[in-house]
C-alpha positions, -999 to 999 in steps of 0.1 A, spaced: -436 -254 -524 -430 -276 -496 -445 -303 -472 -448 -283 -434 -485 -291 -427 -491 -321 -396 -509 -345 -424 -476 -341 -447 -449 -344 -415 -471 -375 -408 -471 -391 -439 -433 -384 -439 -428 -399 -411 -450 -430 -418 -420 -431 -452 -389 -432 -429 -404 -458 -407 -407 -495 -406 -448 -489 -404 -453 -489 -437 -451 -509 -473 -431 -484 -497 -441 -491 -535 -432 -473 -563 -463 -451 -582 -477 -474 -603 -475 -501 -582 -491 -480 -550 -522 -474 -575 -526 -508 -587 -528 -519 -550 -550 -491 -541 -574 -499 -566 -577 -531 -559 -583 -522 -522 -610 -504 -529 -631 -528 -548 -624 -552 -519 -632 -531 -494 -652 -502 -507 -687 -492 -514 -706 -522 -530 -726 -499 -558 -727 -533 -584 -686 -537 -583 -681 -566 -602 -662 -583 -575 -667 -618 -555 -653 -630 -520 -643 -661 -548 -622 -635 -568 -607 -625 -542 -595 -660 -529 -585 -664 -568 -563 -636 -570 -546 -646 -533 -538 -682 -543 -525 -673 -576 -505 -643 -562 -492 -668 -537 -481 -693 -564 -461 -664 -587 -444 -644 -555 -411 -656 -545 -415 -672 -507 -388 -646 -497 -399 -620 -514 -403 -587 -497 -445 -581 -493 -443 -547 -516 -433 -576 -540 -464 -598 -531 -490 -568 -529 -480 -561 -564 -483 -594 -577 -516 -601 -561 -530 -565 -576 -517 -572 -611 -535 -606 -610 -567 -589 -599 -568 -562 -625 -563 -590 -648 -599 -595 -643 -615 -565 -633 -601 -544 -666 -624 -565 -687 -654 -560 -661 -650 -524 -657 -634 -504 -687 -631 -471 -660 -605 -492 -644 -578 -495 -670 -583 -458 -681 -580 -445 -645 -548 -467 -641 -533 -453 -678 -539 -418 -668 -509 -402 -669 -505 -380 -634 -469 -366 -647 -448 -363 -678 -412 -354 -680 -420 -330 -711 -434 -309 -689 -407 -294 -669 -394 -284 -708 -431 -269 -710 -424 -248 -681 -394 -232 -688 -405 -222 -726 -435 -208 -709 -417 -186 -686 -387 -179 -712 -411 -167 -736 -429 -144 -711 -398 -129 -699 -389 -119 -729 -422 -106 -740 -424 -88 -710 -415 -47 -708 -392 -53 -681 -378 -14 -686 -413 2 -680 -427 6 -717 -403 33 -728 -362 37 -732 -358 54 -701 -352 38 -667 -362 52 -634 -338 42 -612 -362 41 -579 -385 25 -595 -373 0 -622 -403 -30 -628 -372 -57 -619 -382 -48 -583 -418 -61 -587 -405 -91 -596 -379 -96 -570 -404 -82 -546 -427 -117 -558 -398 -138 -552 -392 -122 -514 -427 -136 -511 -425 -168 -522 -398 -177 -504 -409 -167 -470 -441 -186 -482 -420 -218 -482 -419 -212 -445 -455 -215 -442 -481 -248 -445 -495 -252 -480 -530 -227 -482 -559 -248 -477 -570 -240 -513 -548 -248 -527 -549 -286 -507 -579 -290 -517 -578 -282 -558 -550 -306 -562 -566 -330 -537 -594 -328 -562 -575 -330 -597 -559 -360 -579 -592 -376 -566 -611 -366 -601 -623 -402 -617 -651 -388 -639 -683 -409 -644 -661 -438 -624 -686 -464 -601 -685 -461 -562 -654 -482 -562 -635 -461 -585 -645 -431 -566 -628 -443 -533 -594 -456 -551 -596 -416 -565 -596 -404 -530 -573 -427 -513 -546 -415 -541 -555 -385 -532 -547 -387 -496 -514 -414 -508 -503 -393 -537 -504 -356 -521 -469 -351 -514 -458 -363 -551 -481 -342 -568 -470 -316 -549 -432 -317 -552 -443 -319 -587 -460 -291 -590 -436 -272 -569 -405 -284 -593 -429 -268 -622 -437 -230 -606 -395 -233 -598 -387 -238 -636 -411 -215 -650 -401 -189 -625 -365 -192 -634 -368 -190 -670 -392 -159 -663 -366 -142 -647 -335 -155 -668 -361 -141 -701 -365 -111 -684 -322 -107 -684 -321 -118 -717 -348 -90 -729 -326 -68 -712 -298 -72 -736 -317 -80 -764 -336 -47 -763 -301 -28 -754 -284 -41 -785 -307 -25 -805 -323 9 -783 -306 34 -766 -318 30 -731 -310 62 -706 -310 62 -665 -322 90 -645 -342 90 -613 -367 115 -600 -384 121 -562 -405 146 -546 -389 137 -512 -358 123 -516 -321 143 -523 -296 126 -537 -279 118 -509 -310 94 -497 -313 78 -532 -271 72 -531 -281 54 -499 -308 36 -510 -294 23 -538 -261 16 -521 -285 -7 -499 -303 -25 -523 -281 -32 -550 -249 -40 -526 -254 -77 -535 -250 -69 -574 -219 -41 -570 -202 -68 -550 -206 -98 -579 -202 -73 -605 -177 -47 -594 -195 -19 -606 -194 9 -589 -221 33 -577 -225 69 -582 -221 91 -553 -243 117 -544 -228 141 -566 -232 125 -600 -267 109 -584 -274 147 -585 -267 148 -621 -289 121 -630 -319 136 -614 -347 146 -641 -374 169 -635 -413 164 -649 -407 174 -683 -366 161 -684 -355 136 -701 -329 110 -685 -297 115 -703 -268 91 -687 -260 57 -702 -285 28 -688 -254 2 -696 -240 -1 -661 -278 -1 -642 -288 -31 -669 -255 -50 -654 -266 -45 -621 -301 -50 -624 -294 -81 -639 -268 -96 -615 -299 -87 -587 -324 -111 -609 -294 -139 -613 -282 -137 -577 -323 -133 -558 -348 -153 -587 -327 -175 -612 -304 -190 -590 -324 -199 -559 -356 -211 -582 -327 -235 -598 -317 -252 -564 -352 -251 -556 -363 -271 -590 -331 -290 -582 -342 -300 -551 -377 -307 -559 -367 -326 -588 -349 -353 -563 -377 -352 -541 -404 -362 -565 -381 -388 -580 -376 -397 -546 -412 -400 -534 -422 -417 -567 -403 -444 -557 -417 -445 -520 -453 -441 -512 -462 -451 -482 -490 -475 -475 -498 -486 -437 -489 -515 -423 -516 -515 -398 -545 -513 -423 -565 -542 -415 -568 -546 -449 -530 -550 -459 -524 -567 -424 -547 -595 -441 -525 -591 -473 -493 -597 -449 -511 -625 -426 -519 -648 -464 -487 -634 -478 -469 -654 -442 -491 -679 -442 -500 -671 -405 -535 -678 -394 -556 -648 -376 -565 -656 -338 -590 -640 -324 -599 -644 -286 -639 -637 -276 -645 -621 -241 -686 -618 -235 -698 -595 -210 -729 -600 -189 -743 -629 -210 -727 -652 -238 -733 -648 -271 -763 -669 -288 -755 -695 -317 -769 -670 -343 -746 -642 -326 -714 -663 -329 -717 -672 -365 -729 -634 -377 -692 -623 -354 -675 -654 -376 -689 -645 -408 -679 -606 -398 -647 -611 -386 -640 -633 -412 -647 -605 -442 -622 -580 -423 -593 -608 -410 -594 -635 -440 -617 -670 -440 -592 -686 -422 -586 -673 -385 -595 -693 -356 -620 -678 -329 -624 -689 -296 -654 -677 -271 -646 -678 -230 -670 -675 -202 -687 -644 -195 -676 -621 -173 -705 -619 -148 -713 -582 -137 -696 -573 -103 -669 -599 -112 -649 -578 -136 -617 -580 -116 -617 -617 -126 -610 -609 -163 -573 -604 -152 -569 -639 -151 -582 -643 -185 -549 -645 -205 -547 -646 -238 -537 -679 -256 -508 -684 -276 -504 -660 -305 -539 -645 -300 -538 -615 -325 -569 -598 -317 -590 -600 -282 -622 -587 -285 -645 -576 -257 -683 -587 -264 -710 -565 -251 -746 -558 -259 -757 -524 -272 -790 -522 -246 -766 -519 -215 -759 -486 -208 -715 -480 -207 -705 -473 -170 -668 -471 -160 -677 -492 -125 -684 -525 -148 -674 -521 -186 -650 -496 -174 -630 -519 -152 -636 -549 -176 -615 -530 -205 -591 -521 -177 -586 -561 -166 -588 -572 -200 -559 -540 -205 -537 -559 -175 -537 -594 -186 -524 -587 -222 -511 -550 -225 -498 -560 -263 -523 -572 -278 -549 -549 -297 -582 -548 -280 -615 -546 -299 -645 -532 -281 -678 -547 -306 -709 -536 -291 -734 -562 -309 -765 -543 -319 -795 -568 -329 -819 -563 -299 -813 -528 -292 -820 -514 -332 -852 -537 -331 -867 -522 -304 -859 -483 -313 -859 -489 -349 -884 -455 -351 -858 -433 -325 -826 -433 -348 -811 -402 -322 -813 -426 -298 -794 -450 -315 -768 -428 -320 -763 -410 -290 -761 -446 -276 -731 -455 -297 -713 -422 -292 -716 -429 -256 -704 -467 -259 -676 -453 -282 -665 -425 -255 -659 -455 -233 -636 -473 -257 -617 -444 -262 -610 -436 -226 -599 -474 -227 -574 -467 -256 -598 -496 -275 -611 -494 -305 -649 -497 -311 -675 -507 -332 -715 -520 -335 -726 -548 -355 -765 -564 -356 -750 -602 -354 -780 -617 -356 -791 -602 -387 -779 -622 -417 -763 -593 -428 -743 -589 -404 -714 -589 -426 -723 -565 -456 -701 -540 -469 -710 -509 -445 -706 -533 -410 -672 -546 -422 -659 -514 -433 -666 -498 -401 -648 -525 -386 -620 -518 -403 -619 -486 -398 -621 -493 -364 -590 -517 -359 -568 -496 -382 -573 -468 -356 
């Protein structure tokens, strides 16, 4: 098995670049877990905005000041699970679950050893029909699987090991989401896992099913004969010329011609009378040459890359979440930049977009409100540069308006122009507009979609938050938002 679907070239390439945080296994799911108790569903986790500036500062006092961030991630997760183990027993038995032991690939070749040799590979009886021999169905299933290889991984199959891998039985909301971002994080792994597994088994299948070739000839006198309704000898001479070429030319046995192929030939009620010695040779030099050997490089192979990948999952850099990890890690202070549209934000408004932006970007960025931008004057937001080391602008708008490109269109696009590098937030605030249609949720939504078509034409990303409410904050509003700047 291999990686050829988009999502795996994707998370491939996230690897190789500089985009990403590489961490070995454990590590990855100690930082993953602790993600998602700081940013997941709320469902009772036992988890404070205080322990969360705990585990920071104390990370910060054990992490080397030039030590890579993978280092500081790690160190800040081990402190936090510190103190969520004893609040949540679920957490330390997901975290001691082992995904992989090395015992295993010893498992799979006794498996396939012992059903090799338990296996008729001769037919059931001590006779051999050369046209037909059951080596072919074998070789025949290899032929497959390798042009399979070619092919993406079946969606099934995605989606059983997505869900062994996701699997945190009886685990609270928090646990649930850490399940399914290993899932997305840990797919390649498990897979060059599995794939190094179905290899080794296959090989010792087929290197049983050679050595019950020998072991049954020591003791049974096997004979060779072939028989056809439509073939002459001449055909089968071919045939088997064809076929077995690969074999006659490791082995240097030679073939019958047509002549003595004639001989062999057995009727209904014959019985096959030549020696089976030299057909066992070749037979088996086609299962060494075509299964045993290519499922070996192919174990081989995925035996590097799941050492490989255990070494180096890839989590994103431009996850708002580990960009806060990375901005506390630096010490560097969050700047966000406030652009109103139509009407500045009320006293209530500003604090709920603090409180908000705080939860997603740390407690300690600096925010800054300009002017509105008036309606008709959206060239003017051009001129509205950013200040120094601004990390975020974010364009301010109210929900109730109704997106057109001739205002909010071209007041993206200005915004765009006076500071193409910097990431652009499009927050639509919500509090007026969900009062009044509170009873019309459809309208609500189609609304939104229409406010987030806009951003996207604008290559901004976009979300809705009531700031006036005093929840303007909670755990469904901020995740949104994060799930909007990570895009």
């Amino acid at each position: 098995m291999r990686f050829r679907a988009p999502a795996d070239r994707r998370y491939i390439a996230r690897i190789v670049s500089k985009n990403a945080f590489h961490l070995d296994e454990a590590a990855a799911r100690r930082v993953l877990m602790v993600q998602a108790f700081e940013t997941g569903p709320a469902d009772g986790k036992p988890w404070t905005a205080e322990d969360r500036a705990l585990v920071t500062r104390l990370a910060r006092e054990t992490t080397p000041v030039d030590a890579r961030p993978e280092r500081y991630l790690d160190e800040r997760a081990r402190h936090a699970l510190h103190m969520l183990a004893p609040r949540d027993k679920a957490v330390a038995r997901w975290l001691d679950r082992r995904l992989w032991r090395p015992g295993w690939t010893l498992l799979a070749l006794l498996l396939g050893a012992v059903l090799g040799l338990a296996a008729d590979a001769l037919g059931g009886s001590q006779h051999i029909n050369l046209l037909a021999p059951p080596v072919w169905v074998v070789m025949a299933w290899n032929l497959l699987v390798y042009l399979s290889l070619l092919l993406p991984v079946p969606k099934r199959a995605r989606a059983w090991l997505a869900r062994r891998l996701a699997r945190v039985p009886g685990g609270s909301a928090p646990l649930q989401a850490c399940g399914q971002a290993w899932a997305r994080h840990g797919w390649p792994l498990a897979v060059a896992r599995a794939a190094l597994l179905l290899h080794l088994a296959a090989a010792a299948l087929a290197a049983g099913l050679v050595a019950g070739l020998y072991l049954r000839g020591l003791v049974l006198d096997f004979r060779a004969g072939w028989q056809s309704t439509f073939l002459d000898a001449a055909t089968v001479q071919t045939v088997l010329a064809t076929l077995l070429a690969p074999a006659v030319a490791a082995t240097g046995i030679a073939l019958p011609d047509a002549a003595a192929l004639e001989a062999l030939r057995v009727g209904p009620q014959g019985a096959a009378s030549a020696s089976a010695a030299p057909w066992i040779h070749l037979y088996a030099a086609m299962l060494a040459l075509f299964v045993v050997a290519p499922r070996l490089a192919l174990a081989v192979w995925a035996a590097a890359r799941s050492r490989w990948l255990a070494r180096h999952v890839a989590l994103p850099k431009d996850d708002p979440y580990f960009q806060r990890l990375l901005r506390e890690h630096r010490g560097g202070t969050p700047r966000v930049q406030v652009l109103p549209h139509g009407a500045a934000p009320t006293a209530q408004a500003a604090l709920g977009l603090r409180a908000l932006l705080a939860q997603v970007l740390g407690p300690g960025l600096q925010m800054t409100v300009a002017d509105a931008t008036s309606y008709g004057n959206e060239e003017a937001a051009a001129q509205l540069a950013p200040e120094t080391e601004t990390t975020l602008r974010l364009a301010l708008v109210d929900l109730g308006t109704t997106p057109e490109e001739d205002t909010h269109g071209r007041f993206l696009q200005a915004l765009r122009q006076s500071a193409p590098g910097v990431p652009l937030l499009l927050l639509a605030d919500s509090s007026d507009f969900d009062r009044r249609f509170a009873a019309t949720p459809a309208r609500g939504a189609e609304r939104r979609a229409a406010w987030q078509q806009l951003a996207a034409d604008h290559d901004a990303a976009w979300a809705a938050a009531a700031l006036n409410s005093p929840a303007a904050a909670d755990e469904t509003t901020t995740a949104a938002l994060e799930a909007a700047l990570s895009r």
